[in-house]
C-alpha positions in Angstrom: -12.3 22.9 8.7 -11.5 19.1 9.1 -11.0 17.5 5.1 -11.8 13.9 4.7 -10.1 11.3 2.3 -11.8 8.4 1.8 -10.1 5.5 0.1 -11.5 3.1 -1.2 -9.6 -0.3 -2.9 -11.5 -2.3 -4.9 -15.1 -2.7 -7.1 -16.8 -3.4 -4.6 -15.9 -0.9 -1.9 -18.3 1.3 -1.9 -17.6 2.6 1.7 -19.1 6.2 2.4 -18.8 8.1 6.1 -22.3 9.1 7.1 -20.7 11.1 9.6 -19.1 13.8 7.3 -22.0 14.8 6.3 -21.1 18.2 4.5 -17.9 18.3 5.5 -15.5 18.4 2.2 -14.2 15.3 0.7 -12.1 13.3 -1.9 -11.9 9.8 -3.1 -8.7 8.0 -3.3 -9.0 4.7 -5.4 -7.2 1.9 -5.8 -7.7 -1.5 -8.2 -11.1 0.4 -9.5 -11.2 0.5 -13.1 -12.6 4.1 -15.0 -12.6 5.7 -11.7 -11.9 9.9 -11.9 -10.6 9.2 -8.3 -7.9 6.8 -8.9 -4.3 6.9 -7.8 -1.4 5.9 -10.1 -1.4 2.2 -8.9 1.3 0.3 -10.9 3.7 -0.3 -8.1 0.9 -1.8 -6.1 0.2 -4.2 -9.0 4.5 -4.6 -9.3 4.4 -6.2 -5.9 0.8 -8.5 -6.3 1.9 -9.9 -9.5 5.3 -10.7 -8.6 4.1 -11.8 -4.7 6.6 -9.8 -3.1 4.8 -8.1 -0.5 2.9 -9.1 3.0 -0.1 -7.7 3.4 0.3 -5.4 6.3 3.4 -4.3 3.8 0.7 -3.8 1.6 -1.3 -1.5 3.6 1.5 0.3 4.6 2.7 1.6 1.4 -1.3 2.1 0.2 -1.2 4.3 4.0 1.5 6.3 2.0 0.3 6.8 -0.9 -3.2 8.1 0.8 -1.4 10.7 2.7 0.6 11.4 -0.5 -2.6 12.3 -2.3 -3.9 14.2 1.0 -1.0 16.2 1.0 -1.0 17.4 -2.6 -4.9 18.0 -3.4 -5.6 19.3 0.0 -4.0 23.1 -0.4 -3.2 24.8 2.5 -5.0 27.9 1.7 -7.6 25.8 2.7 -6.9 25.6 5.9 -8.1 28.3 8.9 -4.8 30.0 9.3 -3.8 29.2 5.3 -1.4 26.2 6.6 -2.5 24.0 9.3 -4.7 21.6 7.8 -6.9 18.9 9.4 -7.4 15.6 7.5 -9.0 12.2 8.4 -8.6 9.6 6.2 -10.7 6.7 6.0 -8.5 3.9 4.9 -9.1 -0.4 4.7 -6.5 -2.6 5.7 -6.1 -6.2 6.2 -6.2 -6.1 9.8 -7.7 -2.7 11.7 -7.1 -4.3 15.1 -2.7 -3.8 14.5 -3.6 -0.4 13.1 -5.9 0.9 15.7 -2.8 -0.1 18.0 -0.4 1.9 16.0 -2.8 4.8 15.1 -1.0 7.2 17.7 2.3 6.0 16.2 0.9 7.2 12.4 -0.8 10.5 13.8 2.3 11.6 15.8 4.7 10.7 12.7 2.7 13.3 10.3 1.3 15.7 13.0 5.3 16.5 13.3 6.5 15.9 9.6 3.7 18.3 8.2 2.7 20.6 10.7 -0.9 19.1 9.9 -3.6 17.4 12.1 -4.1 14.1 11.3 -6.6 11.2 12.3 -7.4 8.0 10.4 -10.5 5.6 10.7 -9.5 1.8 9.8 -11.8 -0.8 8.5 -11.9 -4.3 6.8 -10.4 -4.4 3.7 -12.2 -6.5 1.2 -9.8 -7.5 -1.2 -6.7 -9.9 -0.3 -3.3 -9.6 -1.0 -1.8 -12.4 -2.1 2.4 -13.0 -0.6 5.5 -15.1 -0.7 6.1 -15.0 2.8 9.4 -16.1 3.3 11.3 -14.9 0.6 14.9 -15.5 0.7 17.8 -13.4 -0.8 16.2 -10.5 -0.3 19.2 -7.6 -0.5 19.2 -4.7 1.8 17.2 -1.4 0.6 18.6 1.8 0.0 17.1 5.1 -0.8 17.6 6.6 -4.3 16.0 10.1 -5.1 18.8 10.9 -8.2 20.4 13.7 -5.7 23.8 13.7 -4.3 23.6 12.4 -1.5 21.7 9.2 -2.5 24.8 8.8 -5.0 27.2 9.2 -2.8 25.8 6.6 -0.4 25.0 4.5 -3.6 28.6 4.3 -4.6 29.7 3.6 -0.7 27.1 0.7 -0.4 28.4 -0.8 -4.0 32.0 0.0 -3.2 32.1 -2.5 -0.1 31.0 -4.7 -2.4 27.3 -5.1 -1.5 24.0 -6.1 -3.1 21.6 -3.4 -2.8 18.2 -2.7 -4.2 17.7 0.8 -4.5 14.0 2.4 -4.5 13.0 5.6 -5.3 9.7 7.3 -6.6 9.1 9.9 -8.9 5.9 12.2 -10.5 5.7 14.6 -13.2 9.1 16.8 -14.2 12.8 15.5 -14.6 13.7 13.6 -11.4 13.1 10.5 -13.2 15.7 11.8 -16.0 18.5 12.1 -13.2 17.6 8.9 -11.4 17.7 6.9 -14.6 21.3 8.0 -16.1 22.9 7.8 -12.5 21.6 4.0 -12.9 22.9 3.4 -16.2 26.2 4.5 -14.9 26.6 3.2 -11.6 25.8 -0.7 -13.5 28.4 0.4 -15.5 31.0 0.7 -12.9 29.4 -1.9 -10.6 27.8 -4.7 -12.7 25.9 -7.1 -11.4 25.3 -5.9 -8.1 22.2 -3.6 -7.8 18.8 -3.7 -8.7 17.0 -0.7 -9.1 13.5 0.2 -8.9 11.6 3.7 -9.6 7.8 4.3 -9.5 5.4 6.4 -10.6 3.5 7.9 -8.1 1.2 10.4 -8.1 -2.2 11.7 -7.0 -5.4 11.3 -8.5 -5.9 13.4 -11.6 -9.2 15.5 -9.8 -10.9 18.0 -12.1 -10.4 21.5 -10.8 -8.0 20.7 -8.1 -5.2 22.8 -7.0 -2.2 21.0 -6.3 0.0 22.1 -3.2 3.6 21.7 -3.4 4.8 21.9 -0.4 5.1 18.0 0.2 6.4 17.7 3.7 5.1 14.1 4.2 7.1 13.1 1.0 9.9 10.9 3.4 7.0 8.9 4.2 6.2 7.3 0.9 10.0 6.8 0.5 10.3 5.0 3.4 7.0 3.0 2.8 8.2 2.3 -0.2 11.4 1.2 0.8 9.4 -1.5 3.3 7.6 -2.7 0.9 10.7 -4.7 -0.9 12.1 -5.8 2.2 8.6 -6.7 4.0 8.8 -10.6 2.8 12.2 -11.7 3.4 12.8 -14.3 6.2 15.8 -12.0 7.3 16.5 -8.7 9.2 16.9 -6.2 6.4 19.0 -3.4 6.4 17.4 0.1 5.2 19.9 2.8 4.1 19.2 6.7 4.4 22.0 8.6 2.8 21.2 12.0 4.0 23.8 14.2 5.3 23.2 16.1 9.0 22.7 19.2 8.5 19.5 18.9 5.8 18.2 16.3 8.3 18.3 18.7 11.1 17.2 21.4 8.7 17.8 23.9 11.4 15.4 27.1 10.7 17.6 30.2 9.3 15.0 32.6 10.8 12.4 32.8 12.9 9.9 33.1 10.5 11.2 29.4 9.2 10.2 27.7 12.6 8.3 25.2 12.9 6.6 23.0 10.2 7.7 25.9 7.9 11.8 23.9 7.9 11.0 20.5 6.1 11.7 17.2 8.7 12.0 14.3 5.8 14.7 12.6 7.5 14.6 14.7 11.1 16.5 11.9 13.9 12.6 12.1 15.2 11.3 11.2 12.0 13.4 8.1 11.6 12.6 6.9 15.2 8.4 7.3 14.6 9.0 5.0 11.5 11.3 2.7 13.5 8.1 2.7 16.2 5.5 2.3 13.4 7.0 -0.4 11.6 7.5 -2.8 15.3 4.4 -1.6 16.0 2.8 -3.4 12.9 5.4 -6.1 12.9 7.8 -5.0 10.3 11.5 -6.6 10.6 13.5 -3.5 9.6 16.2 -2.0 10.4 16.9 1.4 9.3 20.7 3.1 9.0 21.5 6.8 8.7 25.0 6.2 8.5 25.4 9.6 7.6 23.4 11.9 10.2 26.8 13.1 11.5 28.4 13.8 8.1 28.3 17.4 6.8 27.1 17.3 3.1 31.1 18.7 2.2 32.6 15.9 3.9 30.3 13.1 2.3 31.9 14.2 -0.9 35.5 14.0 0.9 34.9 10.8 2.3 34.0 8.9 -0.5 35.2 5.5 -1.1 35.5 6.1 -5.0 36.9 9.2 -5.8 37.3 8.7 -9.2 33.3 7.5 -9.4 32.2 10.5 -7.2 34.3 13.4 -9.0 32.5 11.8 -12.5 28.9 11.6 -11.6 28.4 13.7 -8.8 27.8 16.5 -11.5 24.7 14.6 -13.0 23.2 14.5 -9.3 20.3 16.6 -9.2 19.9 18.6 -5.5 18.0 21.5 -6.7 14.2 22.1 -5.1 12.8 23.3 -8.5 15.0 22.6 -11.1 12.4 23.3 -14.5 12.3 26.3 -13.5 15.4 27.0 -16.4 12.6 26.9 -18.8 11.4 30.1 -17.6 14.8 31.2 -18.8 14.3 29.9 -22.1 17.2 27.2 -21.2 16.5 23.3 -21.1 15.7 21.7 -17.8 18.1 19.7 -15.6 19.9 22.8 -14.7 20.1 23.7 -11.3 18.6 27.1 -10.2 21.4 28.1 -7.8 19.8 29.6 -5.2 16.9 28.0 -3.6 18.9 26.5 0.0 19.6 22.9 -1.1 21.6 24.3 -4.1 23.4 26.9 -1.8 24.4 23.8 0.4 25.6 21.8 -2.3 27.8 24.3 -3.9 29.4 24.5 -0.4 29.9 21.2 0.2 31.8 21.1 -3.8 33.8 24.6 -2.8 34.5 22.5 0.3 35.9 19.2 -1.7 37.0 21.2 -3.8 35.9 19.0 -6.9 34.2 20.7 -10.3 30.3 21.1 -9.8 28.0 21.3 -12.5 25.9 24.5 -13.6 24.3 26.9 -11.8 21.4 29.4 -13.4 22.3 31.9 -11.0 25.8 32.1 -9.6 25.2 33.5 -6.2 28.7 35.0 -5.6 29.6 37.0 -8.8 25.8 37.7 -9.5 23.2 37.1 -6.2 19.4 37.2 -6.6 17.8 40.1 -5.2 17.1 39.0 -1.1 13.8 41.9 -1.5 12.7 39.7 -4.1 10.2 36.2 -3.7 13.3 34.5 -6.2 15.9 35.5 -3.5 13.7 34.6 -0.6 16.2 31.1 0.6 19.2 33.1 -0.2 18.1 36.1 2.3 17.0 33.7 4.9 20.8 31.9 4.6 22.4 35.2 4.2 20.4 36.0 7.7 21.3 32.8 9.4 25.0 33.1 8.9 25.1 36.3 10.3 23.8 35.1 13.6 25.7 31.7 13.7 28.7 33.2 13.0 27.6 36.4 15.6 26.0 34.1 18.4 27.6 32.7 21.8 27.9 29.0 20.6 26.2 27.6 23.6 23.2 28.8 21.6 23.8 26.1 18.8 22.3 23.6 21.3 19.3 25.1 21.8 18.8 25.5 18.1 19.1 22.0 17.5 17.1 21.0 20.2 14.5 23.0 18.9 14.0 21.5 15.3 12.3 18.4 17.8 13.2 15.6 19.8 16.6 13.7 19.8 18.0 11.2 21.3 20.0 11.9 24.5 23.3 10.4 23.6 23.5 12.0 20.4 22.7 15.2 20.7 26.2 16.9 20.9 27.1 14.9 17.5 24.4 16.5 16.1 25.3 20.2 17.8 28.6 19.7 16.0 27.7 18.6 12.6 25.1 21.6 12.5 28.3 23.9 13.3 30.4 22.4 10.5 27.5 22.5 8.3 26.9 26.3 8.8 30.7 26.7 8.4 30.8 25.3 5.0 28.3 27.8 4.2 30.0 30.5 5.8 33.1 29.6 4.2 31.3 29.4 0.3 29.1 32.4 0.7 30.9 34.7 3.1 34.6 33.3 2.6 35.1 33.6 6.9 34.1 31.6 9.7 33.1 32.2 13.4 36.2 33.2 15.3 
């Protein structure tokens, strides 16, 4: 069953696919006052008031919010086999003829982030952005999601003395809560040389709907929105993702965790579609990983502040569903402890051996049940360190290779970081490595 999203920017777009006939639909709207369809829009209006953004930059981040909203109201219990969806999305843009051309780019980007099928139509878009083209001064971008890893490369960045503009996104629930103190206190220790900028983002507000959470496209906003600041500057801008190796490879645990089932946000594969995409539409960006061959232990280690790290890197937040406390009856901002990106990050503090923050479920004096749904991510790790530690290790290349394409040359780096990774875990959770 094939879902269509048609967006629609502007009063006077009244744009409607004969074609779909009864196929099932939503609206996505932008700059279209009292519509039930609408998308939070205020970034877009940020950039148009303040003339900070071309207008394929434009599109670009609109493209990201559209798939944004496809991914969350579009469940996948919807879909034939309850996950595979297929969505086209109609979409206006300033100029269809350098989106046409980097269509396959787009589709091959989300088929491979989501797991999804994906097609877009392109038309006219009937409203004009109006730009600064030119702009000089602009800083380089980094990304900021309020977790540790966006700190840590915050503080590096700032450390070397750098101007940086920071971006990051948030919806509903507490990340905003963790993004804004780490930014109080990082212009504390580093005045004067960062400007940050968070938005709200989320989909339209559609009677009935139920929202999926699985997100896998999430990166893709980020990095649109990341683009977006740097789009009008006369010079080559720099684009920072701190993400450390192992999440980025996200190698699956089991089997049954194959596939689009292991999240790609930052995958080596990912990064190199975007790269494509954004020549493609001509996009002066460079995007930096600087820390794709850093286990998430020794970005703590490596540090250039220590002092700065060992302070805030408490305050980070890493967990996947950190409300979930309230269930508890305890406040929010706690960190469930055992869902896998808090089981990663207590290794990589056992590792550095610096005081963490708390844990709602301490998964070495009291573990969640691995029968259990709530101990579902600690099984699955349980289950993967007993093979990696178990396996030849000529078999780590092939399951790197598997989580999707990589360049040549690096592959090896990547074989090894995914070893030192699963050996911080080992380490934490199992106190022995592989012999």
């Amino acid at each position: 069953m094939n879902w269509n999203v048609i967006v629609r920017i502007g009063e006077n777009d009244n744009f409607y696919p004969a074609e779909i006939r009864n196929e099932p639909r939503i609206f996505v709207d932008f700059h279209r006052q009292n519509s039930p369809w609408s998308m939070r829009e205020h970034v877009l209006k940020v950039f148009i008031k303040e003339r900070i953004i071309t207008s394929v930059a434009y599109d670009l981040l609109v493209v990201g919010m559209a798939i944004t909203a496809a991914d969350r109201c579009i469940h996948r219990k919807y879909a034939d086999d309850y996950w595979q969806r297929e969505i086209t999305i109609y979409l206006p843009v300033g100029d269809p003829n350098i989106w046409d051309n980097a269509k396959e780019i787009l589709i091959k980007a989300l088929n491979f982030l989501s797991g999804d099928i994906w097609n877009f139509h392109f038309r006219k878009r009937l409203i004009t952005i109006p730009s600064n083209i030119g702009l000089k001064g602009t800083n380089d971008i980094c990304l900021f999601s309020g977790g540790l890893d966006s700190l840590i490369g915050a503080i590096d960045l700032l450390s070397e003395g750098k101007n940086i503009t920071f971006a990051g996104h948030y919806s509903n629930g507490i990340t905003h809560s963790f993004q804004t103190s780490l930014k109080t206190e990082l212009e504390k220790y580093f005045p004067g040389q960062s400007k940050f900028n968070f938005h709200y983002i989320t989909p339209p507000k559609i009677k009935g709907c139920i929202y999926e959470n699985t997100t896998r496209t999430r990166s893709f906003l980020f990095f649109s929105l990341a683009t977006a600041y740097a789009s009008a500057s006369q010079a080559r801008v720099k684009l920072f993702v701190p993400e450390n190796g192992l999440i980025s490879l996200n190698v699956p645990m089991t089997k049954s965790r194959s596939g689009s089932l292991s999240t790609k946000t930052t995958h080596p594969y990912v990064i190199q579609l975007f790269t494509d995409l954004l020549n493609n539409i001509g996009i002066n960006l460079e995007i930096i990983t600087p820390y794709k061959f850093k286990t998430k232990g020794e970005m703590l280690l490596e540090c250039k502040n220590k002092d700065i790290i060992k302070k805030l890197a408490p305050y980070s937040m890493s967990c996947s569903h950190p409300e979930q406390s309230r269930f508890a009856k305890l406040p929010p901002r706690i960190h469930c402890g055992r869902c896998l990106p808090c089981l990663i990050r207590r290794a990589a503090f056992f590792k550095a051996n610096i005081p963490d923050t708390y844990y709602l479920v301490d998964v070495l004096s009291n573990p969640p049940n691995p029968a259990n749904e709530s101990g579902s991510d600690y099984r699955a790790v349980m289950m993967g360190l007993a093979h990696f530690i178990n396996n030849n290790p000529t078999n780590d290349l092939f399951k790197v290779i598997s989580t999707g394409p990589i360049p040549q040359g690096e592959i090896s780096r990547f074989v090894e970081v995914y070893r030192r990774g699963m050996t911080e875990l080992s380490e934490f959770l199992l106190g022995k490595v592989r012999k």
